[in-house]
C-alpha positions in Angstrom: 5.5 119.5 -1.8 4.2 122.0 -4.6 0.5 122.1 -5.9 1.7 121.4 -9.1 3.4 117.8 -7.7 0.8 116.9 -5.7 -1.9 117.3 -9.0 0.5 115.5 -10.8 1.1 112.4 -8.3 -3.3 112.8 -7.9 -2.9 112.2 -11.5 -1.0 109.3 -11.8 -2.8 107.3 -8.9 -5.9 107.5 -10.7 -4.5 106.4 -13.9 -2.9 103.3 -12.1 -6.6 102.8 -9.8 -7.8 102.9 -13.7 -5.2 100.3 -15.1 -5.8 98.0 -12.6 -9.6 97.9 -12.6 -9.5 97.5 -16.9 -7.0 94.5 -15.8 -9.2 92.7 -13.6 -12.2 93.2 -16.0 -11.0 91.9 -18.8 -9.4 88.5 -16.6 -12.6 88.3 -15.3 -14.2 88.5 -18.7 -11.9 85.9 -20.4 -12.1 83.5 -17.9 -14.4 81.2 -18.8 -13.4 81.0 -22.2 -9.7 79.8 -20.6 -11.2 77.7 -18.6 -13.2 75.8 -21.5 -9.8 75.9 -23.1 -7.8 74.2 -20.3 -10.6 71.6 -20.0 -10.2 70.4 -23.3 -6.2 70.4 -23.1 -5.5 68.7 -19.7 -4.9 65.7 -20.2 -7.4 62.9 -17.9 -5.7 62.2 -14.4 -4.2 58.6 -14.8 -5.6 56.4 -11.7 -2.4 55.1 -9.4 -4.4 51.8 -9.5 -4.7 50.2 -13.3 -6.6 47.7 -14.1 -4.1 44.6 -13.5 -5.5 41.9 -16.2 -6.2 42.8 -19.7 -6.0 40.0 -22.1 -2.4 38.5 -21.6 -1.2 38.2 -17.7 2.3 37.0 -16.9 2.0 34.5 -14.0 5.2 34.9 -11.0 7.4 31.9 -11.9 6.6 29.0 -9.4 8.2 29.8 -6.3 9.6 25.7 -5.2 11.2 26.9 -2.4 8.6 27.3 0.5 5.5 24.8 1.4 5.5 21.4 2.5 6.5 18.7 1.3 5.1 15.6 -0.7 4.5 13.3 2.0 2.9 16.2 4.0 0.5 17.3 1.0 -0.8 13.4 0.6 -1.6 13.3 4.4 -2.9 15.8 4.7 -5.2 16.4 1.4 -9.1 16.7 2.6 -11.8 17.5 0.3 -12.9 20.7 1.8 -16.4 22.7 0.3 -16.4 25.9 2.8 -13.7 28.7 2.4 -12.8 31.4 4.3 -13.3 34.7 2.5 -9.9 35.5 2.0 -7.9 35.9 -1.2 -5.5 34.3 -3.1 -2.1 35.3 -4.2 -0.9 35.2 -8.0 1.8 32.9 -6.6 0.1 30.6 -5.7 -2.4 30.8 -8.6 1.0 30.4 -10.6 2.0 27.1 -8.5 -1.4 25.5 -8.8 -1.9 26.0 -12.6 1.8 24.9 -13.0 1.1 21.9 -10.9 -1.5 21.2 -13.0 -0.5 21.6 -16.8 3.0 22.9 -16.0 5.7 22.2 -18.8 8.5 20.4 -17.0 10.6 19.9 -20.4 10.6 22.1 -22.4 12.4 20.5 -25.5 9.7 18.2 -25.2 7.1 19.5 -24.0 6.5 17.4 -21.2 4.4 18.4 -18.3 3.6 17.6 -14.3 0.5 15.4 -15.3 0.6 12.3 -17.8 -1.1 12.7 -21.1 -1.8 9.5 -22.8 0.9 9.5 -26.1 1.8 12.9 -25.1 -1.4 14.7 -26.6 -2.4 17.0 -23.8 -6.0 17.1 -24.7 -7.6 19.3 -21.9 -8.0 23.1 -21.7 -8.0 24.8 -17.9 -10.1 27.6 -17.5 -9.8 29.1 -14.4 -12.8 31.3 -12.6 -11.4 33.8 -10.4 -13.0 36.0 -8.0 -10.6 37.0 -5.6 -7.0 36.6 -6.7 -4.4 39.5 -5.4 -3.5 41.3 -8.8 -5.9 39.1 -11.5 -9.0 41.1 -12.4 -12.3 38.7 -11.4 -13.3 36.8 -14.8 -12.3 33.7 -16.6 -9.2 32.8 -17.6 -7.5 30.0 -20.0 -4.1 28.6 -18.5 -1.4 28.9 -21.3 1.5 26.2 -20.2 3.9 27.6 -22.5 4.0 30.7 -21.3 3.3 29.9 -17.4 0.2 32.8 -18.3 -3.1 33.3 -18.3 -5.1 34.7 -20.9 -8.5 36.5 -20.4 -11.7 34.7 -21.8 -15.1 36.1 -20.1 -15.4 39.3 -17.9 -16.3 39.2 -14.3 -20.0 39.1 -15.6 -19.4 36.1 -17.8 -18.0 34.2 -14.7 -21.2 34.8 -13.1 -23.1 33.1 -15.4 -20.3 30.2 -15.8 -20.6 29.4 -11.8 -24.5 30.1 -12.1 -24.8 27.3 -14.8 -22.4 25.4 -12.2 -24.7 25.8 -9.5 -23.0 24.3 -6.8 -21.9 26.4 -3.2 -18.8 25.8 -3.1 -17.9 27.2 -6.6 -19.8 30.4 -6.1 -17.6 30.8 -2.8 -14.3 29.9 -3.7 -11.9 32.8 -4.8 -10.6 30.2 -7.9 -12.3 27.0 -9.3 -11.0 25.7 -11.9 -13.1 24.1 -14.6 -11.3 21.3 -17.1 -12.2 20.7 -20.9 -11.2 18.4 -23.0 -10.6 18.0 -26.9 -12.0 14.7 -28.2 -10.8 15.2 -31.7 -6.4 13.9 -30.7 -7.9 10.8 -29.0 -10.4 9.8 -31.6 -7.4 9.9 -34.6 -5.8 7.7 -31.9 -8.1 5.1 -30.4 -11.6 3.8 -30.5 -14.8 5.6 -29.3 -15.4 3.5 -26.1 -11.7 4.5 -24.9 -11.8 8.6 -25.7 -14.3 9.9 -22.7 -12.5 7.4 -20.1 -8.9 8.8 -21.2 -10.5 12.8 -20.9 -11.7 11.6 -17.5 -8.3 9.7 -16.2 -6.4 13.2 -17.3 -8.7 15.2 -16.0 -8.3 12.8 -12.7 -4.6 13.4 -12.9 -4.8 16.9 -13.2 -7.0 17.6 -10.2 -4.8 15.8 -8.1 -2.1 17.9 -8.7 -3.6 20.4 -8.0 -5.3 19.3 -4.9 -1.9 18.4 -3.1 -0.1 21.4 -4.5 -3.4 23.3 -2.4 -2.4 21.1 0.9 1.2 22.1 0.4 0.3 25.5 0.5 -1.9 25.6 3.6 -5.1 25.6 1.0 -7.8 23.3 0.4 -10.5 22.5 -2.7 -12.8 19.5 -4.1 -12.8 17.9 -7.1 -16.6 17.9 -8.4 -19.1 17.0 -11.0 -22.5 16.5 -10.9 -23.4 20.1 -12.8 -25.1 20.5 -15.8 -22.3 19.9 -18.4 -24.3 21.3 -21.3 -25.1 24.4 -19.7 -21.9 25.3 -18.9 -20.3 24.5 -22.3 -23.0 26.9 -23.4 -21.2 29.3 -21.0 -17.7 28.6 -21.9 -18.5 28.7 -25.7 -18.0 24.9 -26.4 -19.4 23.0 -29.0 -18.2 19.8 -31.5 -15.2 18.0 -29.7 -14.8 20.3 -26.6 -16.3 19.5 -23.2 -16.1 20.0 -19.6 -15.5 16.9 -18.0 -14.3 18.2 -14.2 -13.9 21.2 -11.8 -12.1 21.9 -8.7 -12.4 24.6 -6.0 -9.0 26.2 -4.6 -8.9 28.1 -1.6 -8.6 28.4 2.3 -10.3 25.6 4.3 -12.9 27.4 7.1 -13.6 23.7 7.9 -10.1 22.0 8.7 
């Protein structure tokens, strides 16, 4: 190899050693300012686990098909104030709401508990704590659509079960607490008769619900003696709308 080659090869490495340090400068230089570019164009990491109830939640359609059967669920109903802390699924949820306020016709209107000349006057909010898919909060049970819809947050539940004040509500994964609307009966019959007809319905509904429980291998109590007021103060009530009764559901640690 010639002098003249070699100077000229000596050459060209340096101009390439040269090159490649200018190249790494200037990435090294810019990149902060593509970093604070990328930050502000990627888009934020969705989470795999979304937030299951917001607003409007679409119950499972009652599942008829497994649990026992009616003469099982009235032997075997016991009143039943300590749970097991286990959760609830949404089917279930969906069979004891249906079982409850259900719409059995729906050209009609009909539903699984009697209504005295087919008024319907009570209102099912439902307290959940831990329910597999539903969020912890308060719900409303909407019969025509077999749904839920979301009332309070988690932290309005606390304060609904605090102004309930009773054990078994505070440890049950769903209690459901029952309104009624004064204002259809009192169009319809005389004063004396509109708190006894809330509190037959309200009767009818937590039995329902009670044996659909037992049928399921669940358990729950039907309760008052809470301060009414306080928790219509909770629930937003006022006028013609009242809570007349409440009932626990879950899994018996006692039976």
């Amino acid at each position: 190899m010639t002098d003249k080659t070699q100077q000229f090869l000596s050459g060209k490495t340096a101009i390439a050693v040269i090159v490649i340090v200018v190249a790494l400068a200037a990435i090294f230089i810019a990149a902060p300012f593509f970093t604070a570019g990328s930050t502000h164009q990627t888009l934020p990491a969705v989470s795999a686990t979304l937030a299951p109830t917001e607003g409007q939640v679409t119950l499972p359609a009652p599942d008829h098909t497994t649990g026992g059967t009616l003469d099982y669920a009235l032997e075997h109903r016991r009143s039943s104030r300590a749970y097991l802390n286990e959760s609830i699924s949404i089917g279930n949820l969906s069979l004891i709401l249906w079982s409850a306020q259900g719409i059995t016709d729906t050209a009609s209107g009909k539903r699984t508990a009697p209504s005295a000349m087919h008024t319907y006057p009570l209102t099912l909010y439902v307290a959940v704590s831990n329910v597999t898919g539903v969020s912890p909060g308060v719900y409303t049970y909407v019969p025509e659509t077999n749904s839920l819809s979301r009332y309070l947050d988690a932290a309005g539940r606390d304060r609904v079960l605090s102004a309930i004040g009773q054990q078994q509500a505070r440890s049950a994964p769903v209690t459901i607490i029952v309104s009624g609307n004064t204002t259809v009966f009192r169009e319809r019959m005389s004063s004396d008769d509109v708190l006894r007809n809330l509190c037959l319905e309200a009767g009818h509904v937590a039995q329902n619900i009670l044996l659909m429980e037992t049928s399921r291998g669940m358990a729950g109590v039907p309760f008052t003696g809470f301060n009414a007021t306080a928790v219509d103060e909770q629930l937003g009530l006022s006028g013609n709308n009242h809570v007349v009764y409440a009932v626990t559901a879950a899994y018996p640690a006692d039976q």
